[in-house]
Z-matrix of the N, CA and C atoms (Angstrom, degrees):
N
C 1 1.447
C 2 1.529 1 110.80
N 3 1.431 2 127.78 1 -41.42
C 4 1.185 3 123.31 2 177.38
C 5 1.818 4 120.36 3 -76.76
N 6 1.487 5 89.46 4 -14.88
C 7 1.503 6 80.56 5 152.00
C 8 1.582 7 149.54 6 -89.80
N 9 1.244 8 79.00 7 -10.35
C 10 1.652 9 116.30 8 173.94
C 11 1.908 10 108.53 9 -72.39
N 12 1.367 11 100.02 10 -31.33
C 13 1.571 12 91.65 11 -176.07
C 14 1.395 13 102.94 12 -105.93
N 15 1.316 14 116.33 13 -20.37
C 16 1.941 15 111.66 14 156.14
C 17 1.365 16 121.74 15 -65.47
N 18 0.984 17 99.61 16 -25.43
C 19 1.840 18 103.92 17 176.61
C 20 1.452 19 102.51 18 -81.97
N 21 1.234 20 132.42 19 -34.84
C 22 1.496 21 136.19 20 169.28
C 23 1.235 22 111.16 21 -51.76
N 24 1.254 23 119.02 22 -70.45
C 25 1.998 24 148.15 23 -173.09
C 26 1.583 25 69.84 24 -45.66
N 27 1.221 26 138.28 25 -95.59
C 28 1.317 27 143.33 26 -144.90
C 29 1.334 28 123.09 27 -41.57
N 30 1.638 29 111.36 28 -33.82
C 31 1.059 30 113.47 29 -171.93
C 32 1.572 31 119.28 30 -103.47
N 33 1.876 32 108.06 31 -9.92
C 34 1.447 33 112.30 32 155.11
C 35 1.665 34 107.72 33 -69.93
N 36 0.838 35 123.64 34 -37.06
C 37 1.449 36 119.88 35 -167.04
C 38 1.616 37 106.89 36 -64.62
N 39 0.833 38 92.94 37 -25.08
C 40 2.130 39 102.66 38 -171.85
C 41 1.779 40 89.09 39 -89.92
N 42 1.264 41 131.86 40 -41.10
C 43 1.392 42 128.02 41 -166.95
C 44 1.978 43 97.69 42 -65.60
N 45 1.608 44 101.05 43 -60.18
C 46 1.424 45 88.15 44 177.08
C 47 1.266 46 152.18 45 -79.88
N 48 1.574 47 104.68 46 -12.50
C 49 1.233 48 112.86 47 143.10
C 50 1.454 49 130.36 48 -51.21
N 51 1.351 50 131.11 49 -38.29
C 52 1.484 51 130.09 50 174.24
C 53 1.390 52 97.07 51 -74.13
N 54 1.618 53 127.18 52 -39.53
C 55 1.710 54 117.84 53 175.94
C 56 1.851 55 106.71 54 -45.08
N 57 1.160 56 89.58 55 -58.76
C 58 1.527 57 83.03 56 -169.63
C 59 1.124 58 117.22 57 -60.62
N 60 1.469 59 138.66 58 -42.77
C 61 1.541 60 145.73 59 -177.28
C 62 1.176 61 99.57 60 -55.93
N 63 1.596 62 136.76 61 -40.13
C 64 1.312 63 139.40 62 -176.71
C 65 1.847 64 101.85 63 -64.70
N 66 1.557 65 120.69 64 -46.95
C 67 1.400 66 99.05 65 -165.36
C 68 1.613 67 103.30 66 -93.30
N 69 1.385 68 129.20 67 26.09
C 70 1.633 69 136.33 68 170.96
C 71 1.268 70 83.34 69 -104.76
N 72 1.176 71 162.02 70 -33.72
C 73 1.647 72 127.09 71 177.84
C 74 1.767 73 122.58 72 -95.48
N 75 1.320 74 95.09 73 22.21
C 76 1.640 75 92.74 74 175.89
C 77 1.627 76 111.42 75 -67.72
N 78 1.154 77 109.83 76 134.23
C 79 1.605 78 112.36 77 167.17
C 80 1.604 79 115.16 78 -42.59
N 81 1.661 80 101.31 79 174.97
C 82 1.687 81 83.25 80 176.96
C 83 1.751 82 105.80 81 -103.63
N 84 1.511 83 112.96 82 16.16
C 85 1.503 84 104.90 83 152.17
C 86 1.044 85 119.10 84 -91.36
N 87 1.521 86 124.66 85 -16.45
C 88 1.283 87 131.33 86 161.98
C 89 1.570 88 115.99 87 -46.06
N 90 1.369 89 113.32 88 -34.63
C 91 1.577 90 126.50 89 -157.53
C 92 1.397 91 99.29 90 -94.05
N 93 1.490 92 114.64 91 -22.70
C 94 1.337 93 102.57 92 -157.96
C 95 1.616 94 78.91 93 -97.56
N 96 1.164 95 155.31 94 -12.58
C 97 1.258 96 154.48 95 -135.83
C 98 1.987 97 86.10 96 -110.99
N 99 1.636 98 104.41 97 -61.50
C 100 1.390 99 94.51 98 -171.97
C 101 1.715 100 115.69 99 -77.74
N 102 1.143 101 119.41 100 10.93
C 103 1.619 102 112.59 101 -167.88
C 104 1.204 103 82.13 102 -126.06
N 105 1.492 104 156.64 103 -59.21
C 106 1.393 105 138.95 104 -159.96
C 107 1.590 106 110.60 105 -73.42
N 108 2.003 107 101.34 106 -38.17
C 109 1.702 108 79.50 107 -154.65
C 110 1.960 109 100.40 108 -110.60
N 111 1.808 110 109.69 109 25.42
C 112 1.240 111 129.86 110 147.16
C 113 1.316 112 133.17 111 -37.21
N 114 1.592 113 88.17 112 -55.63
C 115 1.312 114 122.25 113 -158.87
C 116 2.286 115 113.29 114 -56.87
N 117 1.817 116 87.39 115 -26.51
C 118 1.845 117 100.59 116 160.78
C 119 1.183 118 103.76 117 -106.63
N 120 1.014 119 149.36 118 -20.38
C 121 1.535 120 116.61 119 -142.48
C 122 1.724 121 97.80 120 -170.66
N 123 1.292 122 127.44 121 -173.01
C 124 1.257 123 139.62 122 -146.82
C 125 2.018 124 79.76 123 -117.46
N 126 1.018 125 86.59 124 126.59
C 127 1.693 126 111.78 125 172.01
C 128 1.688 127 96.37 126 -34.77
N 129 1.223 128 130.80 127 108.20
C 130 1.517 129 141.16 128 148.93
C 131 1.612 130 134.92 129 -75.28
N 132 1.221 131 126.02 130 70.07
C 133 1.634 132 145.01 131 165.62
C 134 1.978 133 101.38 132 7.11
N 135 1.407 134 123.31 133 106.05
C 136 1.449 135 84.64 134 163.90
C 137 1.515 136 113.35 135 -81.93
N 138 1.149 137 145.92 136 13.60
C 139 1.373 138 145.79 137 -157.50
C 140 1.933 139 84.88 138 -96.63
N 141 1.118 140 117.54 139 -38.10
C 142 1.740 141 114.03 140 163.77
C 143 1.323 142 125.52 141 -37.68
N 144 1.421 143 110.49 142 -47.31
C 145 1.545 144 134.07 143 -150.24
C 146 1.487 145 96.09 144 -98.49
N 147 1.861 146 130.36 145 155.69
C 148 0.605 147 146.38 146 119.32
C 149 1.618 148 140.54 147 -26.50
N 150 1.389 149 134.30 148 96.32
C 151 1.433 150 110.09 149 -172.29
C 152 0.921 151 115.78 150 -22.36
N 153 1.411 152 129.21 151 -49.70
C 154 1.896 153 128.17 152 -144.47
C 155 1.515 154 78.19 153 -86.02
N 156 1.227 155 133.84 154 -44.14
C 157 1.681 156 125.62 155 -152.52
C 158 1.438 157 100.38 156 -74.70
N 159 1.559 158 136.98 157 -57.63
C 160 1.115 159 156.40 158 133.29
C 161 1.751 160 109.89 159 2.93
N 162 1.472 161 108.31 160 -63.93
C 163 2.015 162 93.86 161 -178.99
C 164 1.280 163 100.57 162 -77.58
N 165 1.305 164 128.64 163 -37.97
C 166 1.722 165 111.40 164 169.97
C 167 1.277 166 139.11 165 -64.13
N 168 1.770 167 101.80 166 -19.27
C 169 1.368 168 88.34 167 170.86
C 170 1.490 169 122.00 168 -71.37
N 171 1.558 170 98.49 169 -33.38
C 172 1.537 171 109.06 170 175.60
C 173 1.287 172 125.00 171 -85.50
N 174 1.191 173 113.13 172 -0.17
C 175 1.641 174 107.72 173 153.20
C 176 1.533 175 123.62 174 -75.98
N 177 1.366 176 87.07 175 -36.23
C 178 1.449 177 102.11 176 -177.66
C 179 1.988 178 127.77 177 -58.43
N 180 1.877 179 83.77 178 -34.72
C 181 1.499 180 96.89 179 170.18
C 182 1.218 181 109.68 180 -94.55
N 183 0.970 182 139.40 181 -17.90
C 184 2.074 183 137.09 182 -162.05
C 185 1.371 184 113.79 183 -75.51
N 186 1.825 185 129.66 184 12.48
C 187 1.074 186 100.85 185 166.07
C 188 2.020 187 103.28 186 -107.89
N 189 1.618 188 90.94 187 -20.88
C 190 1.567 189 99.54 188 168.69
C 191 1.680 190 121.14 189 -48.83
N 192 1.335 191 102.39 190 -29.78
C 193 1.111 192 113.38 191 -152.87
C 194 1.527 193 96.84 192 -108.28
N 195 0.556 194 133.17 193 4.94
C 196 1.974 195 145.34 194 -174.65
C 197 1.251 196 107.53 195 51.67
N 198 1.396 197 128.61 196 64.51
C 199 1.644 198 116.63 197 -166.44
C 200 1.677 199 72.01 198 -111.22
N 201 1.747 200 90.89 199 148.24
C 202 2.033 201 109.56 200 157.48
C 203 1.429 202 105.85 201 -85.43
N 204 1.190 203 92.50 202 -177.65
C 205 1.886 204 90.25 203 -163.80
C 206 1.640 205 96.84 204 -89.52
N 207 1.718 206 120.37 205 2.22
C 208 1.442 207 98.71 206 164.47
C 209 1.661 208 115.69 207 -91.74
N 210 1.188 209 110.56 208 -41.05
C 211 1.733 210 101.91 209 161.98
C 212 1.469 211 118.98 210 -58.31
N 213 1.597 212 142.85 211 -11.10
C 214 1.481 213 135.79 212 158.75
C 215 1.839 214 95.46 213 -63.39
N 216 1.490 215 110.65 214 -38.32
C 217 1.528 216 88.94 215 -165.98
C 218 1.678 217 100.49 216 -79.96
N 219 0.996 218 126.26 217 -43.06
C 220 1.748 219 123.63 218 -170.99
C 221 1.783 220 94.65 219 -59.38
N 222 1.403 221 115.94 220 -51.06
C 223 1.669 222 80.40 221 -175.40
C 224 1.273 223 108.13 222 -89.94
N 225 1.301 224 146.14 223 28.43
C 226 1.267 225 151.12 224 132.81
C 227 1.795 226 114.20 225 -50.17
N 228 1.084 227 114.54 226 -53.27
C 229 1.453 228 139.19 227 -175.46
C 230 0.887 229 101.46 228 -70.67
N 231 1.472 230 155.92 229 -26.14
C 232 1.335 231 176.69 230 -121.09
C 233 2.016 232 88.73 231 -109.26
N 234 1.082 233 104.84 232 -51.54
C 235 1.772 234 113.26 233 -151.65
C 236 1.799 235 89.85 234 -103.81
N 237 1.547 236 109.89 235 102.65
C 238 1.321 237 144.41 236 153.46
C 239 1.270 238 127.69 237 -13.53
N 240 1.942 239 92.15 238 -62.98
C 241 1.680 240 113.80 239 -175.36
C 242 1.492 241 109.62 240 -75.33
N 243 1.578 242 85.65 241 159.36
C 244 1.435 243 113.29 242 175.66
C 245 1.544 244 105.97 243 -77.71
């Protein structure tokens, strides 16, 4: 049994360490994406969204959200698809 809960301990410790290394390389539209448009709602993927669905949603939120019109374009730019 006590190896059973060292092998556990061991293997959260390796999970959150890679968590964290994962959110130190976000871009800084990445940053502006999770700290401005956080601030309502549960973090939204643009790789989910449609371009066209994707600039409207975020036009739609960016004045609630205090974005300037160069952070509407970086997390605009954010979303890949056509």
């Amino acid at each position: 049994m006590k190896k059973l809960h060292l092998l556990a301990a061991s293997f959260l410790i390796l999970m959150i360490s890679g968590l964290s290394a994962n959110f130190n390389i976000l871009s800084a539209d990445q940053n502006v994406l999770q700290q401005k448009c956080t601030k309502c709602h549960a973090l939204k993927l643009p790789e989910n969204y449609t371009k066209k669905a994707w600039k409207h949603n975020v036009e739609r939120m960016a004045q609630r959200a205090g974005l300037t019109e160069a952070e509407i374009k970086s997390i605009i730019d954010l979303n890949k698809k056509n």
